[in-house]
C-alpha positions in Angstrom: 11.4 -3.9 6.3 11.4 -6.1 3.0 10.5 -4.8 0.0 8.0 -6.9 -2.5 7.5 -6.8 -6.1 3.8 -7.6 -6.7 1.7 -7.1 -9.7 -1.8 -5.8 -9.9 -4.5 -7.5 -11.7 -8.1 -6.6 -13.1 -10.8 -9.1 -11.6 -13.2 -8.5 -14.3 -10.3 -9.5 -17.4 -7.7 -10.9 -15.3 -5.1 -8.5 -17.3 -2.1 -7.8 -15.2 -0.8 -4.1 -15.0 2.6 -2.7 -14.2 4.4 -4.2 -11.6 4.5 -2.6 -7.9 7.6 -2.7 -5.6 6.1 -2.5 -2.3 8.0 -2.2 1.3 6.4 -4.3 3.9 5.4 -3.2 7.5 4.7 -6.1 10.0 6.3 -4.5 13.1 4.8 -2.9 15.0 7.0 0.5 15.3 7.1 -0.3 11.5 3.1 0.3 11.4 3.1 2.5 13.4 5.4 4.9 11.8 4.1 4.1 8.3 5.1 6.5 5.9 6.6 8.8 8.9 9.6 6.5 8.4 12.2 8.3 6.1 13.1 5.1 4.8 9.6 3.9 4.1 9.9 4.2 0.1 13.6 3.6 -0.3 13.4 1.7 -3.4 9.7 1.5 -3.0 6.6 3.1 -4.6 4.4 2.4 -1.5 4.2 1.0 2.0 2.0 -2.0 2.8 1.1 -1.9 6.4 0.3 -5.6 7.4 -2.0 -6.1 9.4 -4.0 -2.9 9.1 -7.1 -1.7 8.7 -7.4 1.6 9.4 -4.7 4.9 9.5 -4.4 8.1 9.8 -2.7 11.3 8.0 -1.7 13.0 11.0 1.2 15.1 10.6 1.9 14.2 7.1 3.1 17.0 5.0 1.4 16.1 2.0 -1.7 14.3 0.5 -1.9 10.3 1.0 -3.2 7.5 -1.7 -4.7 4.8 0.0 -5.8 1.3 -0.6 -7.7 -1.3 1.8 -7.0 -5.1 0.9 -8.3 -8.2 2.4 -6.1 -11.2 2.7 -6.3 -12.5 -0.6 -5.3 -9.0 -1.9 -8.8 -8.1 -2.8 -8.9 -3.7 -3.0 -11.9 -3.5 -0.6 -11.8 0.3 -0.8 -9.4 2.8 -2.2 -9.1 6.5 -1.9 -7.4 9.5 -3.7 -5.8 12.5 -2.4 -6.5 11.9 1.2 -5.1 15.3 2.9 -3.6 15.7 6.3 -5.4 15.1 9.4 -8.0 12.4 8.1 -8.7 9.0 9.5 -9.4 6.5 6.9 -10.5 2.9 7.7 -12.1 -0.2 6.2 -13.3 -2.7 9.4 -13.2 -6.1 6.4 -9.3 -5.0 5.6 -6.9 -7.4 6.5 -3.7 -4.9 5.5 -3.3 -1.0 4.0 -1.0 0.1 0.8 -0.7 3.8 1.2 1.5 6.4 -0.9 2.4 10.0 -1.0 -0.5 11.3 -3.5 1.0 11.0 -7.0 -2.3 12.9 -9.4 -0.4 12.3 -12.2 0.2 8.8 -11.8 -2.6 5.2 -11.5 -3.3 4.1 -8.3 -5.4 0.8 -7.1 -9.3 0.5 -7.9 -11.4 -1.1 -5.7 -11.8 -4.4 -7.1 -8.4 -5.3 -8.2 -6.3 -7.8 -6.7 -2.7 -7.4 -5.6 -1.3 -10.9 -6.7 2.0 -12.8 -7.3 4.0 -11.7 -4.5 7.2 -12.8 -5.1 10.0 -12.1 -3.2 12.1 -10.5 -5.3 16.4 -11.5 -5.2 18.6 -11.1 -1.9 19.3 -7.6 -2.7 15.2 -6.7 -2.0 15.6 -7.6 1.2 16.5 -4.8 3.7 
């Protein structure tokens, strides 16, 4: 898996927030495991499943953040706190960020884009 830095930006100002290092799923096992992968997050603060548009929490041992993007990075949908055994899906998605639940801590609003993906130096990739 690679691992992204992106930033996240407000449609209705344009005003770019923190950055967001994100690792990148495109396998399939890689999907498929999502966040079941101990090595999901390793320098990470969430997974982007790609393409995805719909997962579950299944066995997780905690609660889930999740975002629904389309392919310009558009948030089509995003939810908070999604507990265990829960199937979350938006049909328009074109990929999924998902994160242990952090309450303390911003997650994506629907409406905000995920923009600038840059692929950060050598060392990113993994």
């Amino acid at each position: 898996m690679k691992t992204r830095l992106v930033f996240v930006e407000n449609q209705i100002d344009g005003e770019r927030l923190t950055p967001v290092r994100l690792r990148v799923a495109h396998r399939i096992h890689e999907r498929l495991l999502g966040l079941f992968n101990k090595k999901a997050l390793v320098d990470a603060d969430a997974l982007l499943l790609e393409p995805c548009n719909s997962v579950h929490t299944v066995g997780m041992p905690t609660d889930l953040d999740i975002a629904f993007l389309d392919a310009q990075g558009l948030v089509l949908k995003s939810l908070r706190n999604v507990p265990p055994r829960q199937l979350a899906s938006c049909r328009e998605a074109h990929s999924t960020v998902e994160r242990f639940s952090k309450p303390n801590e911003t997650w994506l609003k629907t409406g905000q884009r995920v923009v600038s993906i840059s692929i950060g130096s050598p060392a990113c990739h993994q």
